[in-house]
ChimeraX commands (.cxc) that place a marker at each C-alpha (Angstrom):
marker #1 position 9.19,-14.68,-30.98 radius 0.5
marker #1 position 10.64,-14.88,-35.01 radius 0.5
marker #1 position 10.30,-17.84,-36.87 radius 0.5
marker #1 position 13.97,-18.73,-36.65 radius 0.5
marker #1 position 13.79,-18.72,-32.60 radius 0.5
marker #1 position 11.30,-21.72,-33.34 radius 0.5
marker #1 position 13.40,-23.17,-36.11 radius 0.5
marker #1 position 15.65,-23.31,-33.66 radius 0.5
marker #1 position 13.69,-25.57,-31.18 radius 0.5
marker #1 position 12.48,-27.50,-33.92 radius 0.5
marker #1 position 15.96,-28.37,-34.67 radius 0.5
marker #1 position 16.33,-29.67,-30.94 radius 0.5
marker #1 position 13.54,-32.07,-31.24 radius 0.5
marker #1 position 15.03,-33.88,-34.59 radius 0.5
marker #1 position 13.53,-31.24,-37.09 radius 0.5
marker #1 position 15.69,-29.52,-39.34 radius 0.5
marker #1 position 13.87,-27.25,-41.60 radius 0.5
marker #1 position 14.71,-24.03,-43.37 radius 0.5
marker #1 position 10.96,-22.49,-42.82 radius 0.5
marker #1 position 7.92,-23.58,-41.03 radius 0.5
marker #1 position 6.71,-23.97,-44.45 radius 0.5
marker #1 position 9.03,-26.62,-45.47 radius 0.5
marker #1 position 8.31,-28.42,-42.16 radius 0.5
marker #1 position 4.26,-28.42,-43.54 radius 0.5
marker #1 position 5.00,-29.52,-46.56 radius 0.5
marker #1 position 8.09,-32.03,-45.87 radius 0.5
marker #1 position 5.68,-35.48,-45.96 radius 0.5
marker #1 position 6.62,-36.01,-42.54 radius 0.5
marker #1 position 4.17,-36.55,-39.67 radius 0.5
marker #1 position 5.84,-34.26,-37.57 radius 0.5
marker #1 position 3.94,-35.75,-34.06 radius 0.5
marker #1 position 6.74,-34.66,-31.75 radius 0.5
marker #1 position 6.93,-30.84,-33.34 radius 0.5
marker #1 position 3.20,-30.14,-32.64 radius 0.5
marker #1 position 4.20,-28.86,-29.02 radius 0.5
marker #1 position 6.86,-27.37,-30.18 radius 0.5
marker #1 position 4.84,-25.81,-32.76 radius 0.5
marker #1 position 1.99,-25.00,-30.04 radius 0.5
marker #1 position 4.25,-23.46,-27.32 radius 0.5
marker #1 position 5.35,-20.96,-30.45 radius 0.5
marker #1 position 1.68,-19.95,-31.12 radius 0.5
marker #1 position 1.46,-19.16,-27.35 radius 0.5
marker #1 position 4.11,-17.02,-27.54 radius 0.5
marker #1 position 3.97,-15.14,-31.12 radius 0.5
marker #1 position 1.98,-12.45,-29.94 radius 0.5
marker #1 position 2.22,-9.45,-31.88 radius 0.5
marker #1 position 3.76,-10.71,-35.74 radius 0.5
marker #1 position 0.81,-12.06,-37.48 radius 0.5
marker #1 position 3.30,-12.94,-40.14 radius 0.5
marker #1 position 5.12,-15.55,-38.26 radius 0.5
marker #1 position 1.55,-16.94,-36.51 radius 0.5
marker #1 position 0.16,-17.29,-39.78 radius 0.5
marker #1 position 2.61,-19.73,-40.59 radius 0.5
marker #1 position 2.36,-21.23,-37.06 radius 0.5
marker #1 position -1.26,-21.75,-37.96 radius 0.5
marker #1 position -0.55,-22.98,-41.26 radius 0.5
marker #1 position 1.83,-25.73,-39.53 radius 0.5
marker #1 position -1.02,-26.70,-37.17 radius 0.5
marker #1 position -3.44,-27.32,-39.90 radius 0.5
marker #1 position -2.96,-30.94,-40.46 radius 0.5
marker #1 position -4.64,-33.96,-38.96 radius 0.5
marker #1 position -1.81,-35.01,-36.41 radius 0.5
marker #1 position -2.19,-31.81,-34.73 radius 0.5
marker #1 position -5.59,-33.13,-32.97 radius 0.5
marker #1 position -6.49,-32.87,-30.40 radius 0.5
marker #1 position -3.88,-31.02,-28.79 radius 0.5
marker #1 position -4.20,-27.99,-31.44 radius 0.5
marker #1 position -7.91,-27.56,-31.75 radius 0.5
marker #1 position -8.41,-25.92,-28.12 radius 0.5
marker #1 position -5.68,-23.33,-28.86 radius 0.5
marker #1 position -6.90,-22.53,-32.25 radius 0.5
marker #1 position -10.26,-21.90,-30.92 radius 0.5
marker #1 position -8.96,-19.52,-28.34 radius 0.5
marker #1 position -6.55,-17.62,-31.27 radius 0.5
marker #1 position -9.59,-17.51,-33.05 radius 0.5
marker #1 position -12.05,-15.75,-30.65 radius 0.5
marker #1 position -8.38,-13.46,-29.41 radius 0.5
marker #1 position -6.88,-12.23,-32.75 radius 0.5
marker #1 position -7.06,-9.40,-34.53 radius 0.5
marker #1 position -8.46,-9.09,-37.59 radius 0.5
marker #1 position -11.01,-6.43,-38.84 radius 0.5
marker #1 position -11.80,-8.13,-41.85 radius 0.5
marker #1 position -12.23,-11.33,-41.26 radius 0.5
marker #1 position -10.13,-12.58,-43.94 radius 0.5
marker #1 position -6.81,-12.19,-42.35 radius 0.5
marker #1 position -5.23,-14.52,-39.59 radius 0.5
marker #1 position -8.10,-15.82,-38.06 radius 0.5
marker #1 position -9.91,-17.01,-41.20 radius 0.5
marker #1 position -6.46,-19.46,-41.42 radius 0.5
marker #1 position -7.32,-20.34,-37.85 radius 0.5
marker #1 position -11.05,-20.81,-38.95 radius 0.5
marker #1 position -9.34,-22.80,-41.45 radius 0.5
marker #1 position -7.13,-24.88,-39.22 radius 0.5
marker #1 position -10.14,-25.66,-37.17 radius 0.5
marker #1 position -11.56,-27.46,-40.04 radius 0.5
marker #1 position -9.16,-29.92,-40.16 radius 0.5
marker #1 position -8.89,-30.41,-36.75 radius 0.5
marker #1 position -12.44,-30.56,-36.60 radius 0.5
marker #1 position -12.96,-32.90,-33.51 radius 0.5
marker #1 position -16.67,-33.54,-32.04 radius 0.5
marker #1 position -15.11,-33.11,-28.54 radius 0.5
marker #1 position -15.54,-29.26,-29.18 radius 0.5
marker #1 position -18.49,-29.19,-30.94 radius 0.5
marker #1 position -20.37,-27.24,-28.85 radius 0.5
marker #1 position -17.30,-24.29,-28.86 radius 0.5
marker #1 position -17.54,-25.16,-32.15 radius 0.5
marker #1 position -20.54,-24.49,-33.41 radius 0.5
marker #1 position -20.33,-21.06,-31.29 radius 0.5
marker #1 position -18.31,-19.88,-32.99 radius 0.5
marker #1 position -20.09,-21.01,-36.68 radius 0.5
marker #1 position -23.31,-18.87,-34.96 radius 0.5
marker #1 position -21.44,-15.57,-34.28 radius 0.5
marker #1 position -21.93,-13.05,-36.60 radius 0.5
marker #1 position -19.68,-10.91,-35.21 radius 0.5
marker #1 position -16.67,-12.43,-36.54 radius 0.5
marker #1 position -18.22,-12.32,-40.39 radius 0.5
marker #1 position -16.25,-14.54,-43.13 radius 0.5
marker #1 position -13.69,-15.87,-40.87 radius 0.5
marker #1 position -16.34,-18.21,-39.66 radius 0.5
marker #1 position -16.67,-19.77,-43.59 radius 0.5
marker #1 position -14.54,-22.54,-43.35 radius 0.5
marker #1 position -15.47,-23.73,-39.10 radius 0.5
marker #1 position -19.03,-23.94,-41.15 radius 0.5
marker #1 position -17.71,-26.26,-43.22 radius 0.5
marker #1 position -16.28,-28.23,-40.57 radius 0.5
marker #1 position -19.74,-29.02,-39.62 radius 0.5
marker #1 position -19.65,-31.13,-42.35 radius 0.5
marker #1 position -17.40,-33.67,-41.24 radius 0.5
marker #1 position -19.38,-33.81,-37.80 radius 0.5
marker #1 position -20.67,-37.38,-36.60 radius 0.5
marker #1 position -23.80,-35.44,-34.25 radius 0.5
marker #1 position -26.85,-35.55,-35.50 radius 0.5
marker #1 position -27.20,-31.64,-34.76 radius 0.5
marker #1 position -24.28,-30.51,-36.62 radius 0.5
marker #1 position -27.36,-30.62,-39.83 radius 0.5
marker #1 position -29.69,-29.20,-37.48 radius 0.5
marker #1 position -27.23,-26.41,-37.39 radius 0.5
marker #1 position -26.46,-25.89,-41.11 radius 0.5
marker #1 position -29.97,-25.49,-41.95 radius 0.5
marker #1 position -29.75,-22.90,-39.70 radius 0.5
marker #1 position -27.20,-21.70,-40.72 radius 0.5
marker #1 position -28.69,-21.19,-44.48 radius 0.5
marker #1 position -29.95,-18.13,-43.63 radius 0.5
marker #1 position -27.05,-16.39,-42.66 radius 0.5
marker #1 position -25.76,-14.59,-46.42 radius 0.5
marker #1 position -22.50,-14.46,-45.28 radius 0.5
marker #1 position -22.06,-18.18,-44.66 radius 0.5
marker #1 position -24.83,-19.75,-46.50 radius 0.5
marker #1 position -22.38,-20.87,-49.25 radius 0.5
marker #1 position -20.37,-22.98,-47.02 radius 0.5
marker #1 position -23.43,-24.18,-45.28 radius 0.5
marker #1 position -24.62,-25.79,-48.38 radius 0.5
marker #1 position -21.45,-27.71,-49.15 radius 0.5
marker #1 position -21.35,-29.00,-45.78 radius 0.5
marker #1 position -25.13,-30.20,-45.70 radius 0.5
marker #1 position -23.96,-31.82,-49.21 radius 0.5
marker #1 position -21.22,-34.07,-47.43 radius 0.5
marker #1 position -23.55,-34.81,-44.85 radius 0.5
marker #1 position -26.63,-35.61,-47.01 radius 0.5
marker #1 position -29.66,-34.61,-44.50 radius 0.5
marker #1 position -32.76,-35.56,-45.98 radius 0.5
marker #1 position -34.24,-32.44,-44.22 radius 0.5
marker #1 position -31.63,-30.24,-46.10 radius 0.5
marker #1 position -33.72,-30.08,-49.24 radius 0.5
marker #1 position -36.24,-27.49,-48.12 radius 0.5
marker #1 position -33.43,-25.36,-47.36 radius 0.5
marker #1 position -31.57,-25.83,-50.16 radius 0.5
marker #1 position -34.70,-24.93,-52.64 radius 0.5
marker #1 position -35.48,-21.58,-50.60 radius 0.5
marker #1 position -31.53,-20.83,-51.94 radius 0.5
marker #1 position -32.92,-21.20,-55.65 radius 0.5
marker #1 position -34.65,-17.69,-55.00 radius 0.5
marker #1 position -31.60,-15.79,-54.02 radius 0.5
marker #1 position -29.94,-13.43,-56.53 radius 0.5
marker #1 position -26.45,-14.96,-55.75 radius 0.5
marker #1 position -27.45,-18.14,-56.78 radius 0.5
marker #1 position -28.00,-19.99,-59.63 radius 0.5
marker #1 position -28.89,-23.33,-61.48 radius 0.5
marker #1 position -25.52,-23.03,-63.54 radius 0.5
marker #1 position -24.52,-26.21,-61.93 radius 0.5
marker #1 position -26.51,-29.79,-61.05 radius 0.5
marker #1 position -25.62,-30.68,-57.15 radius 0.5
marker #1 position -26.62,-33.05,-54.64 radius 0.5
marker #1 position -29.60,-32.39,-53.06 radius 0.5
marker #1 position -30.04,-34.46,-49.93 radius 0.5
marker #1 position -32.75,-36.87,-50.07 radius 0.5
marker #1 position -32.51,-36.92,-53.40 radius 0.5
marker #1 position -30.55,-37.79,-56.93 radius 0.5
marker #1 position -28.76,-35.01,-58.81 radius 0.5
marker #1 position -31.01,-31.79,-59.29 radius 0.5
marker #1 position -30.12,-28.30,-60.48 radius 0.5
marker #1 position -29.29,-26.59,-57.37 radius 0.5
marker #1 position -27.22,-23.67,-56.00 radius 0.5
marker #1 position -23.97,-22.74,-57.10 radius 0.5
marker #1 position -21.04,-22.56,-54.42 radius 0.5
marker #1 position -20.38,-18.91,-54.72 radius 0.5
marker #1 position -16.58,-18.07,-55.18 radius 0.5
marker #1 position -16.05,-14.52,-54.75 radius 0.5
marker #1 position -14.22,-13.80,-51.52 radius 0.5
marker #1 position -13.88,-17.33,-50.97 radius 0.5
marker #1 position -9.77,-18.84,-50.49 radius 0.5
marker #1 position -9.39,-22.58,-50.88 radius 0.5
marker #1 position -7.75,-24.18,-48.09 radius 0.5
marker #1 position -4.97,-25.11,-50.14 radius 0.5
marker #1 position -4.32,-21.62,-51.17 radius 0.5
marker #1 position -4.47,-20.78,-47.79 radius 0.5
marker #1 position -1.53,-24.25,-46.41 radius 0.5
marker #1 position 0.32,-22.82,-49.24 radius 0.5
marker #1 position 0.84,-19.22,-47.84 radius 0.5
marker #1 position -1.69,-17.51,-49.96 radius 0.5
marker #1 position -4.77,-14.99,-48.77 radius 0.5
marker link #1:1,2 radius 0.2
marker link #1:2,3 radius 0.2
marker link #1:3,4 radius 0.2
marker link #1:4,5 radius 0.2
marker link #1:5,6 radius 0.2
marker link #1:6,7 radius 0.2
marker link #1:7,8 radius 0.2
marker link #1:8,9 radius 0.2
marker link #1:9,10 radius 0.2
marker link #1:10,11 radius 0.2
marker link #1:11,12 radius 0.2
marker link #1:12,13 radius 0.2
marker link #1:13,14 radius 0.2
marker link #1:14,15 radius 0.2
marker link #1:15,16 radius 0.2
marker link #1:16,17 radius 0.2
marker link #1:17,18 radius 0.2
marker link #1:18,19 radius 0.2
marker link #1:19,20 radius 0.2
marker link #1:20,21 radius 0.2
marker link #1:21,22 radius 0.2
marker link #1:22,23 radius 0.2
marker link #1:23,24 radius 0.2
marker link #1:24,25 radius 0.2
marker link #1:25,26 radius 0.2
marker link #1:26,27 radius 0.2
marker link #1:27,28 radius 0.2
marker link #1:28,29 radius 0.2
marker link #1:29,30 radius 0.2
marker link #1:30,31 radius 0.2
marker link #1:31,32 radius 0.2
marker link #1:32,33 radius 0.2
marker link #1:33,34 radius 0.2
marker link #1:34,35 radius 0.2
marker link #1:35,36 radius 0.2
marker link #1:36,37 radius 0.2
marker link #1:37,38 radius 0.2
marker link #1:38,39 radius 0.2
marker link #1:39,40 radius 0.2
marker link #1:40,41 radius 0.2
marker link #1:41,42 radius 0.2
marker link #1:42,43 radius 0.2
marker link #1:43,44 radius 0.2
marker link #1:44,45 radius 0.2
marker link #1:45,46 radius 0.2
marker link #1:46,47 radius 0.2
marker link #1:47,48 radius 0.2
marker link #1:48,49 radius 0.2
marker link #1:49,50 radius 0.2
marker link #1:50,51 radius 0.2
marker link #1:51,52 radius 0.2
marker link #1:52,53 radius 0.2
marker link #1:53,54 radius 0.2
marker link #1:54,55 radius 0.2
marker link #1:55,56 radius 0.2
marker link #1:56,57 radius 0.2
marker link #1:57,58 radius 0.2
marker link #1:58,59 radius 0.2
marker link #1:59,60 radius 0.2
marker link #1:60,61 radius 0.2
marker link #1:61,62 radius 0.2
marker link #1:62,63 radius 0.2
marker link #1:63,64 radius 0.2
marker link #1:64,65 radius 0.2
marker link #1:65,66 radius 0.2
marker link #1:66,67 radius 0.2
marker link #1:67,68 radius 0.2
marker link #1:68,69 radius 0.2
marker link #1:69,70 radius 0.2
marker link #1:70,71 radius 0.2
marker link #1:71,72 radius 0.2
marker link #1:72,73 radius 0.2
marker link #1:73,74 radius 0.2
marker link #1:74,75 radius 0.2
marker link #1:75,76 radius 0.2
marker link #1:76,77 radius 0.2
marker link #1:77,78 radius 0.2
marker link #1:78,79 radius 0.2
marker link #1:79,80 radius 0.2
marker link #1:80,81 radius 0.2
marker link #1:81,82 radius 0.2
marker link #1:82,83 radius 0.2
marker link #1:83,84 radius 0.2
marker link #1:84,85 radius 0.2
marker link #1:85,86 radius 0.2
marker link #1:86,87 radius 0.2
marker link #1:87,88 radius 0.2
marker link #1:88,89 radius 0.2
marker link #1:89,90 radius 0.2
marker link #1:90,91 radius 0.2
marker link #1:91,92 radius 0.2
marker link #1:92,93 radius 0.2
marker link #1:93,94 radius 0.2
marker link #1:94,95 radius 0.2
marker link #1:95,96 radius 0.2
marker link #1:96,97 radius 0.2
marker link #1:97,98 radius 0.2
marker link #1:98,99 radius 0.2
marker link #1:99,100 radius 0.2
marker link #1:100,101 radius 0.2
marker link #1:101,102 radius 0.2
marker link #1:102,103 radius 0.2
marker link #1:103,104 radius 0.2
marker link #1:104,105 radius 0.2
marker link #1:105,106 radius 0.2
marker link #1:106,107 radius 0.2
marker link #1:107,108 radius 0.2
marker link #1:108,109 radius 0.2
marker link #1:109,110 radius 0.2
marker link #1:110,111 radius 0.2
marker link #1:111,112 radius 0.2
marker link #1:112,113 radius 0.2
marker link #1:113,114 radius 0.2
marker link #1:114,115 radius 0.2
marker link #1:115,116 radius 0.2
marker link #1:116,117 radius 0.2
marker link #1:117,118 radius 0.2
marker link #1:118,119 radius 0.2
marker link #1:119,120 radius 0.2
marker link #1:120,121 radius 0.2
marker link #1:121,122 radius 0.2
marker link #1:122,123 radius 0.2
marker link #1:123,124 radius 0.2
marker link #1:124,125 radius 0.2
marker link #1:125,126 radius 0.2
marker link #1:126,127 radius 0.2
marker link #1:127,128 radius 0.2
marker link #1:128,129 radius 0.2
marker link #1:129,130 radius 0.2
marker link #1:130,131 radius 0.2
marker link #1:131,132 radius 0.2
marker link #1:132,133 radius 0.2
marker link #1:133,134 radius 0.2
marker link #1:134,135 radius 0.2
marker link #1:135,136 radius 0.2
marker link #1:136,137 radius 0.2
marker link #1:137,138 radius 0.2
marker link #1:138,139 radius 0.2
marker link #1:139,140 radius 0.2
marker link #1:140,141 radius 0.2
marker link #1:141,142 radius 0.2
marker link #1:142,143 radius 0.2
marker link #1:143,144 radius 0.2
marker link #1:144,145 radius 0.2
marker link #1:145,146 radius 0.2
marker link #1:146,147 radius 0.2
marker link #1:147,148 radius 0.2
marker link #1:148,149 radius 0.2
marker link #1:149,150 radius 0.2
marker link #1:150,151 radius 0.2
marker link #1:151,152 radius 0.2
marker link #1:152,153 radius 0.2
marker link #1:153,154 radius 0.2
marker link #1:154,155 radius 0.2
marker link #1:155,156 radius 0.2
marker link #1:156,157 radius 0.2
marker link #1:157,158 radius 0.2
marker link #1:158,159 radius 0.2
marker link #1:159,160 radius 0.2
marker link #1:160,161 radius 0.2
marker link #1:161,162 radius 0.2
marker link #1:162,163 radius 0.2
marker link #1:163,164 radius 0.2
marker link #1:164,165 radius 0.2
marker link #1:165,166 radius 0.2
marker link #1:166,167 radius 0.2
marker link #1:167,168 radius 0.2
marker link #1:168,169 radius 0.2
marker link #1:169,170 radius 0.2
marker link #1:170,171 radius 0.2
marker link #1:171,172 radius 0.2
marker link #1:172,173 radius 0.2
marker link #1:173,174 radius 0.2
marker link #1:174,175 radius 0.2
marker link #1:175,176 radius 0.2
marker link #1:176,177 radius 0.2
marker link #1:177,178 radius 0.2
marker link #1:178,179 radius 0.2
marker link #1:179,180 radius 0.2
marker link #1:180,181 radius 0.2
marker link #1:181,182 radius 0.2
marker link #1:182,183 radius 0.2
marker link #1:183,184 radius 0.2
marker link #1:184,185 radius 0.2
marker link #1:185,186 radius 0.2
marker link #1:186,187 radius 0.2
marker link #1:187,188 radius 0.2
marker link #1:188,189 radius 0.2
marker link #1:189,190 radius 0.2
marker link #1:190,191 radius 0.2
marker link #1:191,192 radius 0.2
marker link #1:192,193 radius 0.2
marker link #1:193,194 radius 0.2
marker link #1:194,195 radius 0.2
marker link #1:195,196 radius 0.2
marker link #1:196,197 radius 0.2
marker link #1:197,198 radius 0.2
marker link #1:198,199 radius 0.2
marker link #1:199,200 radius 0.2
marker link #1:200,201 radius 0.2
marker link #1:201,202 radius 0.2
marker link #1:202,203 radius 0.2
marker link #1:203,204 radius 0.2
marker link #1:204,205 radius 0.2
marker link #1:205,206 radius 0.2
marker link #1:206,207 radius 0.2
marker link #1:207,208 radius 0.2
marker link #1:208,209 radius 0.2
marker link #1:209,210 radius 0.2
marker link #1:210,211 radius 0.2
view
């Protein structure tokens, strides 16, 4: 399916829009497009173009619940070799949909190694988790070099006294440093890992098109 076929449909439903990105960035709680929006995910098989921008749609907060159990199926299905392609915007998209409900599919997929950097930003969903595991996890999660950055910010919003251990033992590693004072949990402001950047897309780079 093309992005104008869905246009189209969108139109039918009250949304007029010249691009899926104008829809995402209209200012408009688009409630009644989401299925719209969902049914063209479903059916966007092969142009990882257009589902980018599908996913990019879906990554906003009115798209839970309905979006997060398709997202986390396009995340374990697509294609992507590197990691950094169309399912790290899903990984994305599933961190603002974040929803509890799924924790457990979750936090699978935060674990898997096999799907590298695209997991960065479902780790950082872990931050905005209400379970009392979701820190448990992190701290696990600390020792994985490929998502260890992202672990640390989310045990920051989440402030687990048990974090701190952890977050010393990151003082040692070479792609660290105490360049910048942040929140240990437990604790007041120490000198304490720096987020590394390299690699690393923001989300909003990421809503706005960008890779």
């Amino acid at each position: 399916m093309s992005e104008s076929d869905l246009l189209r449909e969108l139109e039918e439903v009250g949304y007029s829009v010249g691009s899926l990105a104008d829809l995402r960035t209209s200012g408009v709680r688009y409630r009644e497009a989401i299925s719209v929006v969902l049914s063209g995910l479903r059916r966007a098989t092969t142009d990882h173009k257009v589902k980018g921008e599908i996913v990019r749609a879906l990554s906003v907060p009115w798209a839970k619940p309905a979006a997060t159990g398709p997202l986390i199926e396009e995340f374990m299905q697509v294609e992507d070799e590197t990691g950094m392609g169309l399912r790290w915007t899903v990984g994305n998209a599933l961190e603002v949909l974040w929803d509890d409900a799924r924790f457990d599919d979750l936090v699978a997929l935060a674990r898997d190694e096999s799907f590298g950097m695209a997991r960065e930003m479902v780790v950082l969903g872990l931050g905005r988790s209400k379970k009392p595991e979701a820190g448990e996890v992190l701290l696990e999660l600390l020792e994985d070099p490929v998502v260890s950055g992202h672990a640390v910010k989310a045990l920051r919003k989440l402030k687990v006294p048990a974090a701190r251990a952890g977050l010393e033992r990151m003082l040692c590693r070479p792609e660290w440093d105490r360049g910048r004072a942040s929140l240990v949990p437990g604790g007041s402001e120490q000198p304490g890992p720096r987020f590394p950047t390299a690699g690393v897309r923001s989300a909003a780079a990421v809503r706005a098109g960008g890779r």
